[in-house]
C-alpha positions as CSV (number, residue, x, y, z in Angstrom):
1,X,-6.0,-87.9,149.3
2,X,-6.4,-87.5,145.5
3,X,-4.9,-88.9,142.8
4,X,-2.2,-86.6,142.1
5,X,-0.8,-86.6,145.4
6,X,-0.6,-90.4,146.0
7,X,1.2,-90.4,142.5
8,X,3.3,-87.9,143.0
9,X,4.5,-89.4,146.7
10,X,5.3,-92.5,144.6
11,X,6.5,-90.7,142.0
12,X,9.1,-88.6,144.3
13,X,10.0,-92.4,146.3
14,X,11.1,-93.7,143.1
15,X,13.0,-90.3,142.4
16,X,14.8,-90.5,145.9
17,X,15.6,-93.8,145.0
18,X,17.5,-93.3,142.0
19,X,18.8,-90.0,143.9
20,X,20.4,-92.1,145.8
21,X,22.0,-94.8,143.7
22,X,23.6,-91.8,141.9
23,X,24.5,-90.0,144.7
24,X,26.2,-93.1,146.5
25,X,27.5,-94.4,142.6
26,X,29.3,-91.1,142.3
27,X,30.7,-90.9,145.7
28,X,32.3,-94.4,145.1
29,X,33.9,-93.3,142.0
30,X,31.5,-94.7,139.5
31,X,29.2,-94.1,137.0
32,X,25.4,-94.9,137.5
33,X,24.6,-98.2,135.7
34,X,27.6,-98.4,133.2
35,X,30.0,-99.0,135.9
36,X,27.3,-101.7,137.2
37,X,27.1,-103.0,133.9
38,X,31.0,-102.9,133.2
39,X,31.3,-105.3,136.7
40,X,28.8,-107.2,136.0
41,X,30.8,-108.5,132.4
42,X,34.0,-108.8,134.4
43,X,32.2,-111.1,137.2
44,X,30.2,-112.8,135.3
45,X,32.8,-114.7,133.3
46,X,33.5,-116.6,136.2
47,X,29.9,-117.4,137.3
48,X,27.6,-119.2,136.0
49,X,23.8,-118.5,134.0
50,X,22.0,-117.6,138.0
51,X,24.2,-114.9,138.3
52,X,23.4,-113.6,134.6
53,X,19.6,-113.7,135.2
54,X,19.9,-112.0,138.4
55,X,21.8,-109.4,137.0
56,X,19.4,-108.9,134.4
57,X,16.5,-108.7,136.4
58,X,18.4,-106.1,139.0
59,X,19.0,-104.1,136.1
60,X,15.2,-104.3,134.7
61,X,14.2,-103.3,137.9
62,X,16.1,-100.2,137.8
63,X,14.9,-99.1,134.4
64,X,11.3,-99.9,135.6
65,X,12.0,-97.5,138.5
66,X,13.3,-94.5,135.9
67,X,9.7,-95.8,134.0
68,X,7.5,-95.7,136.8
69,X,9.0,-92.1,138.4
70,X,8.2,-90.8,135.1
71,X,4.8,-92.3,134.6
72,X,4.0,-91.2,138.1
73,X,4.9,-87.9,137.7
74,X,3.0,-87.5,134.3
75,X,-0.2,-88.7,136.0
76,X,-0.5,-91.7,133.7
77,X,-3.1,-94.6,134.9
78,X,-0.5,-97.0,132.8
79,X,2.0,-96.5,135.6
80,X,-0.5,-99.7,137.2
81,X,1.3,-102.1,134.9
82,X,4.5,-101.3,136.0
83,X,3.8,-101.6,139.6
84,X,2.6,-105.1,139.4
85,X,5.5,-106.2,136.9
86,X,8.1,-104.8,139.6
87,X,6.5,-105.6,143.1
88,X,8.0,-109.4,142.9
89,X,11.1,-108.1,141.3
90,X,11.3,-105.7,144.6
91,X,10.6,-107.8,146.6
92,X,12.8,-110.4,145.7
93,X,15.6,-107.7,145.9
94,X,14.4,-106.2,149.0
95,X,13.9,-102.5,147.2
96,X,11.4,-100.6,149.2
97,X,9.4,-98.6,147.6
98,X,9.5,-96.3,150.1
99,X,12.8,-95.4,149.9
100,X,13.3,-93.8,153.2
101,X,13.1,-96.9,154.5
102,X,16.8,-97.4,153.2
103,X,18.2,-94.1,153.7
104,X,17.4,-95.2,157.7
105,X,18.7,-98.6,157.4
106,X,22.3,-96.6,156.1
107,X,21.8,-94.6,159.1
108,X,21.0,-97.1,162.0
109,X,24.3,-99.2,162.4
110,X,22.6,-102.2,163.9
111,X,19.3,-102.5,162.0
112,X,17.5,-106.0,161.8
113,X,17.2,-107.4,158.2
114,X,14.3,-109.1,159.2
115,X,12.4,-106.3,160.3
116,X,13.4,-104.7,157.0
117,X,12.0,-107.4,154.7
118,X,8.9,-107.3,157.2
119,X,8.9,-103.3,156.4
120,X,10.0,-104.1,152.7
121,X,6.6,-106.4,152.0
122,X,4.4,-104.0,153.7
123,X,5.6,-100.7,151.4
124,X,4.9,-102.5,148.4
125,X,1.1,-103.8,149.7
126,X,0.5,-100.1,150.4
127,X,2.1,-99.2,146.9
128,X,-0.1,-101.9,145.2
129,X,-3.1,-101.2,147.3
130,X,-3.1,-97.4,146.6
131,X,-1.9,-97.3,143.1
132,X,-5.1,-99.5,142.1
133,X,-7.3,-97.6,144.2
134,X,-6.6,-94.6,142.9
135,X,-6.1,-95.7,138.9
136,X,-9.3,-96.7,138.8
137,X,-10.8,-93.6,140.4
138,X,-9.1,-91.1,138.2
């Protein structure tokens, strides 16, 4: 494999992924991200601080997705960085980066949660693993 093409398969996972939070935002009626953000202020007045932060670090991992699509599509050796800044915020959310790994949990009615952490911790080794291997190879 070269370098283009492990970018670009991490580049089109974290396109898929947002594919598919605007694809299942619009289908329930809403708009990507402001009509998170608009329930989110509405819930949040009657929670306390934990439920801010989370928020707020759900919401910087989905504009470090948008980054790192784009930095992985432009080929940029920066797109490292970003990788290891969302990797615990992934996995602490359970957001594979392999996204297909969602689309079949939508599709299997009686999947194990478990096994999709498992699956979950694994994707984002081989993400880590393969994005350095192949930033500092050029």
């Amino acid at each position: 494999m070269t370098r283009k093409q492990v970018f670009w398969f991490w580049g089109a996972m974290d396109a898929l992924f947002l594919a598919r939070y605007a694809l299942n935002s619009a289908i329930g009626g809403r708009v990507p991200y402001l009509s998170d953000v608009e329930s989110a202020l509405w819930l949040l007045r009657e929670h306390n601080v934990v439920q801010l932060y989370l928020f707020g670090f759900a919401m910087l991992l989905q504009i470090s997705i948008v980054i790192s699509c784009l930095l992985f599509f432009f080929g940029r050796e920066t797109v490292k960085w970003v990788v290891y800044v969302q990797t615990p915020m992934r996995l602490a959310f359970i957001v594979p980066s392999v996204s297909l790994l969602l689309v079949g949990a939508q599709f299997v009615p009686s999947y194990n949660p478990v096994w999709l952490a498992v699956l979950v911790v694994i994707s984002e080794a081989l993400k880590v693993w393969s994005v350095w291997r192949w930033s500092k190879t050029g």
